[in-house]
C-alpha positions in Angstrom: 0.0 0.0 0.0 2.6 2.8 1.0 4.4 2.2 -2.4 1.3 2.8 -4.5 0.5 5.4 -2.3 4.0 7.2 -2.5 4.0 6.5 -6.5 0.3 8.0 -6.6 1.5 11.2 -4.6 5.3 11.8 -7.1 2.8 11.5 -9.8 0.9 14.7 -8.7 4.2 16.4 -7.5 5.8 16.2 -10.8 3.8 18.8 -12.3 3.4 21.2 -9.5 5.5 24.4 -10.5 9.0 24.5 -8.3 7.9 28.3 -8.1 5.3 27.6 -5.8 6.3 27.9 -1.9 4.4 27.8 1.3 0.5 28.1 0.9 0.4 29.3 -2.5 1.6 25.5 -3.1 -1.1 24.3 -0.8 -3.7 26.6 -2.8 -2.3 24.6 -6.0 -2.8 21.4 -4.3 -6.6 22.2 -3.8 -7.3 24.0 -6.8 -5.9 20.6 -8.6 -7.0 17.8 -6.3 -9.7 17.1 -8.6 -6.9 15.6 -11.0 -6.6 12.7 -8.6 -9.1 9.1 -9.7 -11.4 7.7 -7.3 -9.2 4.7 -7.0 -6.2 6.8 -5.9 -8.6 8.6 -3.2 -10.1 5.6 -1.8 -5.8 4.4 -1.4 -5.4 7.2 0.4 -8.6 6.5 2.5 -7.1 3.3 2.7 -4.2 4.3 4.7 -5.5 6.7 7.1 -8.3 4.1 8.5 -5.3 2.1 8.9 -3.3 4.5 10.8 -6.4 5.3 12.9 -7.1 1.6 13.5 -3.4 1.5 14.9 -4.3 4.6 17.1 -7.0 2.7 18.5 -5.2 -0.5 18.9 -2.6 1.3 20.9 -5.2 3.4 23.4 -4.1 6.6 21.7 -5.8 9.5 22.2 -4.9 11.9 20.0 -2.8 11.7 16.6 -0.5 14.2 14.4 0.2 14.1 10.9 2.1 16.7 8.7 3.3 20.4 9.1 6.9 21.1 10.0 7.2 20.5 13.5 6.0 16.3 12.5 9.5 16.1 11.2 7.8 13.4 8.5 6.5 11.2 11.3 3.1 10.4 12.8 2.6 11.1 16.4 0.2 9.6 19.1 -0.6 10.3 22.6 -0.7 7.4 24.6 -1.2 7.7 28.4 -0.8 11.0 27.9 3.0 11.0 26.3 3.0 12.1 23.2 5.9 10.5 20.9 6.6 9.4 17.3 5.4 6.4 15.6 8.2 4.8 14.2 6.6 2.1 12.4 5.0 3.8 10.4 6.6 5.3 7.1 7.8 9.0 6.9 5.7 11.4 5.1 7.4 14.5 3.0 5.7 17.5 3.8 3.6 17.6 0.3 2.9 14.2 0.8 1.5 14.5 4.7 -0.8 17.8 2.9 -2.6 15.8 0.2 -2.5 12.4 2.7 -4.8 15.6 4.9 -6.6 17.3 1.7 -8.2 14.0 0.6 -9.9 13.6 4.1 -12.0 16.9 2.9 -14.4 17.6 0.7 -14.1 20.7 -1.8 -15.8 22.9 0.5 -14.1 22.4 3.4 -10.7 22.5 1.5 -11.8 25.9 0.3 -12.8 27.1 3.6 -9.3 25.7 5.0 -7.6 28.3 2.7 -9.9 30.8 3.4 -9.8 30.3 7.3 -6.7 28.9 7.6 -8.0 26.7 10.1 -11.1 23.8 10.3 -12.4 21.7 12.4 -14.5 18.5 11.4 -15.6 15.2 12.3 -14.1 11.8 10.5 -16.1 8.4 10.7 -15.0 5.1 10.1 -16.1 1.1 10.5 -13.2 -0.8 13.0 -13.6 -3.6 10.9 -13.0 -5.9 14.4 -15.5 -5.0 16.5 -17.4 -3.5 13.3 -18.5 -0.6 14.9 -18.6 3.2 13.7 -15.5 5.2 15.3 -15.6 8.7 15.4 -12.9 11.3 15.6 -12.8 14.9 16.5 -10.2 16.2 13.8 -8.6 19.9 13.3 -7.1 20.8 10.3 -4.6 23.9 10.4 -1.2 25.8 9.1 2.4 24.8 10.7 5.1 27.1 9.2 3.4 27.5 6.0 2.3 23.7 5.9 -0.7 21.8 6.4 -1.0 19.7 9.9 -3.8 17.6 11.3 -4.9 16.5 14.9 -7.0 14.0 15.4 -8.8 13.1 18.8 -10.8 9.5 19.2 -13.9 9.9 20.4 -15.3 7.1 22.8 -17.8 4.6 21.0 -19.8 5.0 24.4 -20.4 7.3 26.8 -18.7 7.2 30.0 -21.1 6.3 33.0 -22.4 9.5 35.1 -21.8 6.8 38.1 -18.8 6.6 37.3 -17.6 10.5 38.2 -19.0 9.5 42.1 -20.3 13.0 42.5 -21.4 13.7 45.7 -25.4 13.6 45.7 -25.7 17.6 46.3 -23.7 18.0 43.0 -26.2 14.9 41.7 -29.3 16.8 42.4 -27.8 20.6 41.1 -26.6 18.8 38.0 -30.3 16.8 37.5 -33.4 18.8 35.5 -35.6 16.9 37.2 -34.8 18.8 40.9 -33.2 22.0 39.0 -35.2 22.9 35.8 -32.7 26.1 35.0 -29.5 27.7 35.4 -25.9 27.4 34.3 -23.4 24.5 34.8 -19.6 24.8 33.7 -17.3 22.3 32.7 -13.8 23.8 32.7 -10.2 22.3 32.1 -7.6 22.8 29.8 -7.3 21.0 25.9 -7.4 17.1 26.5 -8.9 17.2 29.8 -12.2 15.0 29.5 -14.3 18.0 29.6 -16.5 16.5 26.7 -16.8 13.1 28.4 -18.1 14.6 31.2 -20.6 16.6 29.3 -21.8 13.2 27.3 -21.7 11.7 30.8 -24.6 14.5 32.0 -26.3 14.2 28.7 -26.3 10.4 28.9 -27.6 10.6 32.9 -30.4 13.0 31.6 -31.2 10.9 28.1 -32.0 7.7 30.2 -34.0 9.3 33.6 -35.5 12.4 32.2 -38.4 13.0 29.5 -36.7 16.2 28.1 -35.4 17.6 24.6 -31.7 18.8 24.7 -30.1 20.4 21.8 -26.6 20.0 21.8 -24.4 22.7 19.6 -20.9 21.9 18.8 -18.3 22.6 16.7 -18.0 19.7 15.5 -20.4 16.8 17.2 -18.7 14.2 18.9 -20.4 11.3 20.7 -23.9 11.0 18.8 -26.6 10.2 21.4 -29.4 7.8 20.5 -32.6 9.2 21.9 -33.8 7.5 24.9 -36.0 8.7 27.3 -35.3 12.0 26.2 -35.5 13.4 22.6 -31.7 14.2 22.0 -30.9 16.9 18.8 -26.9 17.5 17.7 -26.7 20.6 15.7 -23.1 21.1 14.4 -21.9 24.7 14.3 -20.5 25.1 10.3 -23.2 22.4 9.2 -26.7 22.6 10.9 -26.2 26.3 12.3 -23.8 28.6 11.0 -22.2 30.0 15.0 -22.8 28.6 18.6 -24.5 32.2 19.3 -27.1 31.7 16.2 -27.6 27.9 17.5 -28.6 29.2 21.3 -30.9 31.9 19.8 -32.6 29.9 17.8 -33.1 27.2 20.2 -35.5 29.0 22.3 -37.8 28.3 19.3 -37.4 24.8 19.2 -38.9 23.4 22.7 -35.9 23.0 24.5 -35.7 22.1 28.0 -31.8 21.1 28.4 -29.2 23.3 25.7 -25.7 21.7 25.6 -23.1 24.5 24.4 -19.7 22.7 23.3 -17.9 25.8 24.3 -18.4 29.1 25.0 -15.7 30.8 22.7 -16.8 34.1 23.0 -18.5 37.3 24.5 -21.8 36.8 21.9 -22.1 33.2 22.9 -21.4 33.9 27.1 -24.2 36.1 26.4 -26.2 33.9 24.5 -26.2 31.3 27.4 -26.6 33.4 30.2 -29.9 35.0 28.3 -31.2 31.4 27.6 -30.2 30.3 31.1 -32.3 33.1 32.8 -35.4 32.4 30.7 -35.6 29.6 32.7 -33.6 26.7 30.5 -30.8 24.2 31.6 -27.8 25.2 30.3 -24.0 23.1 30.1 -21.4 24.1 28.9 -17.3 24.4 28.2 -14.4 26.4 28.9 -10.9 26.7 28.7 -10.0 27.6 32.8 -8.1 25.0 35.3 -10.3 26.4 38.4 -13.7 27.2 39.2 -12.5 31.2 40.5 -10.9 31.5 36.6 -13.6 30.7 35.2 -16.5 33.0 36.8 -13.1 35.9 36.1 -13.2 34.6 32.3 -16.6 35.0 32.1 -16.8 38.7 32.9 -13.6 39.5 31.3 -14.4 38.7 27.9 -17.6 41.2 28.0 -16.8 45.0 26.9 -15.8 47.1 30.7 -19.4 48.4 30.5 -21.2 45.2 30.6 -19.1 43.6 33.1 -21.4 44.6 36.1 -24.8 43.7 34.5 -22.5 40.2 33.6 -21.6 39.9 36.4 -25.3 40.0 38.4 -27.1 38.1 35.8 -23.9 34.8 36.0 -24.7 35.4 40.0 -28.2 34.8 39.2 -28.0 31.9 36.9 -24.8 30.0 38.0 -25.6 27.2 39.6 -22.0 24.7 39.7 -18.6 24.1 38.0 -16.9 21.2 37.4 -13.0 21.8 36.9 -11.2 19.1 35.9 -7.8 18.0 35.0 -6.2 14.5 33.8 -3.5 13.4 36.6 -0.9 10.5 35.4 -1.4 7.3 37.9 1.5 5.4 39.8 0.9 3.0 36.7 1.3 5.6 33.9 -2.3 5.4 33.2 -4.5 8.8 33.5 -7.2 9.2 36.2 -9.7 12.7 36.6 -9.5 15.2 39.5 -12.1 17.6 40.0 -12.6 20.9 41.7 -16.2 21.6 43.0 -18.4 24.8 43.0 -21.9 24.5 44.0 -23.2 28.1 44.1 -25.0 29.2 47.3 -26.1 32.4 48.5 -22.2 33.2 49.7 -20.9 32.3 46.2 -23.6 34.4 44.2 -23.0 37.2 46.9 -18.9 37.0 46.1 -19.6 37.3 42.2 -22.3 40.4 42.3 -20.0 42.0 45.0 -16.6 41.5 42.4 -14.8 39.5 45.3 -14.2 35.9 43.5 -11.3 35.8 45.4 -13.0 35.0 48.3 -15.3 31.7 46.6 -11.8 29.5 47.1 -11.7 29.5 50.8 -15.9 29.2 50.6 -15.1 26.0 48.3 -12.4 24.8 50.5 -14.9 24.8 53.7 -17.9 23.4 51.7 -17.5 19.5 52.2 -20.4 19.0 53.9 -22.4 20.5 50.6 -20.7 18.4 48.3 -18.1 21.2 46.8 -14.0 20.2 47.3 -10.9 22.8 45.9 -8.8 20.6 42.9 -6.2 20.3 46.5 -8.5 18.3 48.1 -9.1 15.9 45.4 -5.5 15.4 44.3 -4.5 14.8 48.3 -7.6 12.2 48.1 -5.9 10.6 45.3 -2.5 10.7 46.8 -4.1 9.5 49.6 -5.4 6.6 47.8 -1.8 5.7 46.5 -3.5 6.4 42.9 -1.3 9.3 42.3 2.3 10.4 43.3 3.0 13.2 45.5 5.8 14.0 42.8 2.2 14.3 40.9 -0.6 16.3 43.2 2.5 19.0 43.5 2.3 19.3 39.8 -1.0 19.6 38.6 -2.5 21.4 41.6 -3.8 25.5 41.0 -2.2 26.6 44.3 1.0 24.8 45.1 1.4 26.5 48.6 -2.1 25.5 49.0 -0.9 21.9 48.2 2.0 21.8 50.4 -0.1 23.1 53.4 -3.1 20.2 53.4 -0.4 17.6 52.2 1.6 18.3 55.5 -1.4 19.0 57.5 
């Protein structure tokens, strides 16, 4: 297969103009992809379901292909370490960007050039369980060059039991005792905030008669309606921005919205708006602590709307879930979560601009199910499931980490 494949790929090459540098030569690749037979695409097609069935074979997470900084080779993350794959062949960087181009259509290959950036979803059947396996990919530029990440997406959903959230998280988290407000789900890139979201959505699509909408960029786990009706809407596809996909819900029955991530000020205001009308909202950011992410929140409004931001995410805040993947004794990965539950203390530190206060209120609220990302990582320590080497590096606050570890 990789001859044919490389023979395919010096075939193309041969003609392309020596003159041609950087992306002008990618905008020549796309403009003449078309040149390229069926046959030759469905080689190419070929070769990346096997590289992707070798990703899953191996427990990788994520995987890299092209752009400079790939130095010819695919990489995976396994366990978190992310390393070349040596047995696989070396890629030129022409060849990586067509092995890439052919896993678009012409739209999206226009829209790469035009954006410089994608994001999309890639299916495939693993011919040994023969199952569909679904990946979360990004297409991008590296130094002029086309690169690809790809992240697997799990064929099921991850139980909600399995988090062992303390039953006043449970009940804030459930529609059936809280019909509105606002949860977060907060972490940095790679840190299971979308399984934790398909977790909630799963808990909900078996117990609850509702309709949640989910809008994401792009759709991951595909729910099967259960219990409740479950709609994906796909921001670039089904609805063009996550803000238009939250406005436009309110027309369409909701009772639970499911925003893949709040990017920016329209969409923060988009879901506190639908939150306060009296709809259950979830959603993502980009924070490692409860306290950033209340901070990000109002930060990204314009200075004049920070106050009225700031009452109405008092209002309809109702818990955040900040999580973070630790390495194990055994090189494995296991989750550890910081806990806000908003009470009357929390929604009076938010309207009164003291966040800085809501750690040492999260810190003291064990008994009402919340616990500081500290806590958690001394629990696991405590548990021999992590190093110490480990809780000292992934906690927030290290003096804070030094102080309960000693205590």
């Amino acid at each position: 297969m990789i001859d044919d494949l490389k023979k395919i790929f010096a075939k193309f090459l041969i003609n392309v103009p020596a003159m041609l540098l950087g992306q002008d030569r990618t905008s020549y690749f796309v403009e003449k992809f078309s040149q390229f037979t069926n046959d030759e695409r469905v080689l190419m097609q070929k070769f990346i379901v096997k590289v992707l069935t070798l990703m899953i074979e191996r427990e990788a997470s994520d995987i890299e292909i092209g752009g400079s900084g790939s130095d010819g080779f695919t990489w995976m993350r396994i366990f978190g370490k992310k390393e070349r794959v040596i047995d696989l062949p070396k890629f030129t960087l022409d060849e990586a960007a067509l092995l890439i181009l052919s896993m678009l259509n012409e739209n999206q290959r226009r829209y790469l050039m035009v954006t410089k950036s994608i994001d999309f979803s890639y299916t495939f059947v693993y011919e040994r369980k023969m199952e569909n396996v679904r990946f979360r990919a990004t297409c991008y530029f590296d130094l002029d060059h086309i690169t690809l990440n790809m992240r697997a997406i799990a064929s099921k959903a991850r139980t909600f039991e399995s988090y062992e959230f303390h039953p006043a998280l449970t009940k804030v988290l459930s529609h059936q005792y809280f019909k509105y407000g606002l949860t977060l789900v907060t972490g940095i890139t790679g840190s299971g905030k979308s399984a934790t979201l398909d977790a909630i959505i799963d808990y909900h699509n078996k117990l609850d008669a509702t309709h949640i909408i989910i809008i994401s960029s792009p759709i991951e786990y595909v729910h099967k309606s259960d219990k409740s009706i479950v709609k994906h809407r796909e921001v670039g596809k089904d609805v063009l921005s996550f803000k238009e996909g939250v406005t436009q819900a309110l027309r369409q029955d909701p009772d639970i919205i499911v925003i893949g991530e709040m990017r920016d000020s329209d969409t923060i205001m988009a879901a506190l708006e639908v939150a306060d009308t009296g709809h259950k909202v979830f959603s993502t950011l980009h924070t490692s602590s409860a306290v950033e992410s209340i901070d990000r929140i109002v930060a990204e409004v314009h200075p004049t709307e920070q106050e009225r931001v700031r009452n109405r995410l008092a209002d309809v805040l109702t818990s955040i879930i900040s999580q973070k993947l630790v390495t194990t004794v055994n090189g494995k990965l296991i989750l550890a979560k910081e806990i806000l539950i908003v009470n009357a203390n929390v929604r009076a530190a938010i309207k009164n601009n003291n966040t800085s206060e809501i750690y040492m209120m999260i810190n003291q609220g064990g008994p009402a199910g919340m616990n500081t990302l500290e806590q958690d990582l001394k629990r696991l320590y405590l548990m021999k499931k992590i190093s110490l080497d480990s809780a000292m590096a992934f906690a927030n606050n290290k003096t804070r980490m030094q102080q309960i570890l000693s205590a």
